[in-house]
N, C-alpha and C positions, 0 to 999 in steps of 0.2 A: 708882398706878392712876388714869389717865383717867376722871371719874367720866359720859364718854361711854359710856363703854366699859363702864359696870357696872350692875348692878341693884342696888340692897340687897332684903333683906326681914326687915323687926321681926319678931325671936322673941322677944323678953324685953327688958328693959330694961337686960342687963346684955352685949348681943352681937347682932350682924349674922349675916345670910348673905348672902355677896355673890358673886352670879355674874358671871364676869369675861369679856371680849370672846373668851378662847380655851378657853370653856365649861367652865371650873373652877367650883366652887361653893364657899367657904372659909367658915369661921364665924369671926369676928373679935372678940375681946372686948373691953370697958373696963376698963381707960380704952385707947381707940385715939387716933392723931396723923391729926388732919386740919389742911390746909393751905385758909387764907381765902380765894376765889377774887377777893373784892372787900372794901372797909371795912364791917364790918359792927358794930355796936353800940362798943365797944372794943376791939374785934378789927382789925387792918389785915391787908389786902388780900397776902397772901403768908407770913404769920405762921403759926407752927405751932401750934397748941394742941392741950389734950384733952378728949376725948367722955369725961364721967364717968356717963352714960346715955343711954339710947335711951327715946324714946318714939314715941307714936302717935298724932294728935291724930283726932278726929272721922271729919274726910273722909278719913283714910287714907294721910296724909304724914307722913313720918319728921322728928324735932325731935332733936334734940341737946342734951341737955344739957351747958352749958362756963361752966367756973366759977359756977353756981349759976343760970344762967340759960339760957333756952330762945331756940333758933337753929334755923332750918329747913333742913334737911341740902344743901339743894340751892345754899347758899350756900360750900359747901367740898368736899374733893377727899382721898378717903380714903389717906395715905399708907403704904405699904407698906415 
């Protein structure tokens, strides 16, 4: 999935709903595979990891938690 092409929305911290450019709405659980869109912390730029939670921070942004630390979703690309 293009994450042009998608919405998420936090419902728990243990699963997404993500509606996708040809208006499906899917519920995806953790641990899900996202792909690093660029280098991010120990993460490189292409690498596939996994989301072991979902969060939500304050203003409303979705965080990711991967391997025990917090990444902001908009850094990776929900693989299907």
């Amino acid at each position: 999935m293009d994450s042009s092409d998608i919405r998420h929305i936090y419902i728990d911290p243990y699963s997404l709903l993500v509606a996708t450019s040809d208006k499906r709405i899917i519920r995806i659980y953790c641990p899900f595979t996202v792909q690093a869109k660029r280098d991010i912390g120990e993460i490189r730029s292409g690498e596939e990891v996994l989301v072991d939670m979902v969060k939500s921070d304050p203003d409303g942004w979705l965080i990711y938690i991967i391997q025990g630390k917090a990444y902001w979703y908009g850094n990776f690309q929900v693989i299907e």
